[in-house]
C-alpha positions as CSV (number, residue, x, y, z in Angstrom):
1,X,88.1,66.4,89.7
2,X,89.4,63.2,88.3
3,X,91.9,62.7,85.8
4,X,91.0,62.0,82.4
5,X,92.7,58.7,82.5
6,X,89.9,57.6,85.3
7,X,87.2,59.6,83.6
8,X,88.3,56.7,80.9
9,X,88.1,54.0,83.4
10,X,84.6,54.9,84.6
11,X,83.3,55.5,81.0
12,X,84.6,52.2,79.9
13,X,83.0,50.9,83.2
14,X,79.5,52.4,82.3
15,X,79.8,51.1,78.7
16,X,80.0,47.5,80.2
17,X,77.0,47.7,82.7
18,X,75.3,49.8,79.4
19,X,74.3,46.4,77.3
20,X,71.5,44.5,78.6
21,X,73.2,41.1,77.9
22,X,75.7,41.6,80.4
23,X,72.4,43.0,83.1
24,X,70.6,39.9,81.9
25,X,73.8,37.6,83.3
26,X,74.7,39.6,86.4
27,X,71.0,39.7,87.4
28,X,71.0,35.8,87.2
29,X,74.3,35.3,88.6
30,X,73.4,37.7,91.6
31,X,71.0,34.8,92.3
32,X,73.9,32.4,93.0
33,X,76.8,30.5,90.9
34,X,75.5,28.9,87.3
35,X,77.5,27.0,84.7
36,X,77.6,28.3,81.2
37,X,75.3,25.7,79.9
38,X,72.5,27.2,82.5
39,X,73.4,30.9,82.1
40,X,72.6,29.8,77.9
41,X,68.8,28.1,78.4
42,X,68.0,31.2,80.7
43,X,69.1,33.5,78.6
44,X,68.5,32.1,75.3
45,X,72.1,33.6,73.9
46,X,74.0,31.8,71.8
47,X,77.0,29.7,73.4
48,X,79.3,32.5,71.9
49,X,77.2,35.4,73.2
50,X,77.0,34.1,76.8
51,X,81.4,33.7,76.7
52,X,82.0,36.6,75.0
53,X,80.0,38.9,77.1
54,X,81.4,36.6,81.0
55,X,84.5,37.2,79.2
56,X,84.2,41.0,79.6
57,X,82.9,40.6,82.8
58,X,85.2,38.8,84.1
59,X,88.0,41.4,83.0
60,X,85.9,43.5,84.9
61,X,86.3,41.9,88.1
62,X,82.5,41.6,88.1
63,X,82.6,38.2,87.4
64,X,84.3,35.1,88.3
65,X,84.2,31.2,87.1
66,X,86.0,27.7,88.7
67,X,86.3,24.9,86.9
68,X,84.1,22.1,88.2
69,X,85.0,18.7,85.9
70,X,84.1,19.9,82.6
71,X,82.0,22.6,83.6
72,X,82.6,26.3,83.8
73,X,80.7,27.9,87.0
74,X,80.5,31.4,86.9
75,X,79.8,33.9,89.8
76,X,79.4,37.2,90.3
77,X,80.8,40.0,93.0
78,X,77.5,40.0,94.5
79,X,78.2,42.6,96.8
80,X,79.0,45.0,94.2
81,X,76.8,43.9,91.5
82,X,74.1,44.4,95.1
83,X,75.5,47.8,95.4
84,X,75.2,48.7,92.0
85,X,71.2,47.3,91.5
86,X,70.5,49.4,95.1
87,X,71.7,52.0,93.8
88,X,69.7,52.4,90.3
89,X,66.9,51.3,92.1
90,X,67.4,53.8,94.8
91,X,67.2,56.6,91.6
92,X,64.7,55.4,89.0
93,X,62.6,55.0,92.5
94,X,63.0,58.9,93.2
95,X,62.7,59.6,89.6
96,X,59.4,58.2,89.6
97,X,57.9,59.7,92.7
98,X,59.0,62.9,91.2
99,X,57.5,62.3,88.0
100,X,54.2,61.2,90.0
101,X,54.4,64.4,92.5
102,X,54.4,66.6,89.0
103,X,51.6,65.0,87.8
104,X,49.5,65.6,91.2
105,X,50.5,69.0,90.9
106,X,49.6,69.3,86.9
C-alpha cells in the first residue's frame, strides 16, 4: 500500500491531468513542439490561461519549453503523455464494449 504522502502525490497528479485545458495543450503538444503564440490561436485561451496552465505542467515534468529568440517553444514528454492517452484509451475502449455486450444481452 502506498504511503499517504504518495497517495498525495498521485492525487495532486490526477487533479492536473483532471482540467481539460491542460488535455487540450498536451494533446496539441503531443503533436510536436509549438510556441505559446500557436498553443493561444489553437486553443482560443487567453495569453494568461495558456502560461498559467504550461506553468503547471511544466512543474509537472510533463512539459517542457526553450527559448528560441523571443519565442517560448514548449514540448511535451511525449512518451509519457503517449502512455497516459494509451492508457485511457485502452479503458474507456473496454468500457464501451462492455456497455455494448450488456445491451446485446438486455
Amino acid at each position: 500500500m502506498p504511503s499517504p504522502q504518495l497517495l498525495e502525490e498521485y492525487s495532486q497528479f490526477f487533479r492536473l491531468l483532471s482540467e481539460p485545458a491542460r488535455l487540450q495543450l498536451l494533446c496539441l503538444l503531443a503533436q510536436g513542439p509549438l510556441d505559446g503564440a500557436s498553443l493561444i490561436e489553437a486553443t482560443g485561451f487567453s495569453q494568461s490561461h495558456v502560461s498559467r496552465q504550461l506553468g503547471q505542467l511544466q512543474r509537472a515534468g510533463l512539459v517542457s519549453c526553450v527559448r528560441e529568440g523571443v519565442r517560448m517553444v514548449y514540448s511535451a514528454d511525449n512518451d509519457l503523455v503517449n502512455e497516459l492517452c494509451a492508457l485511457v484509451q485502452t479503458r474507456l475502449r473496454q468500457r464501451l464494449e462492455e456497455q455494448l455486450k450488456q445491451l446485446q444481452t438486455d
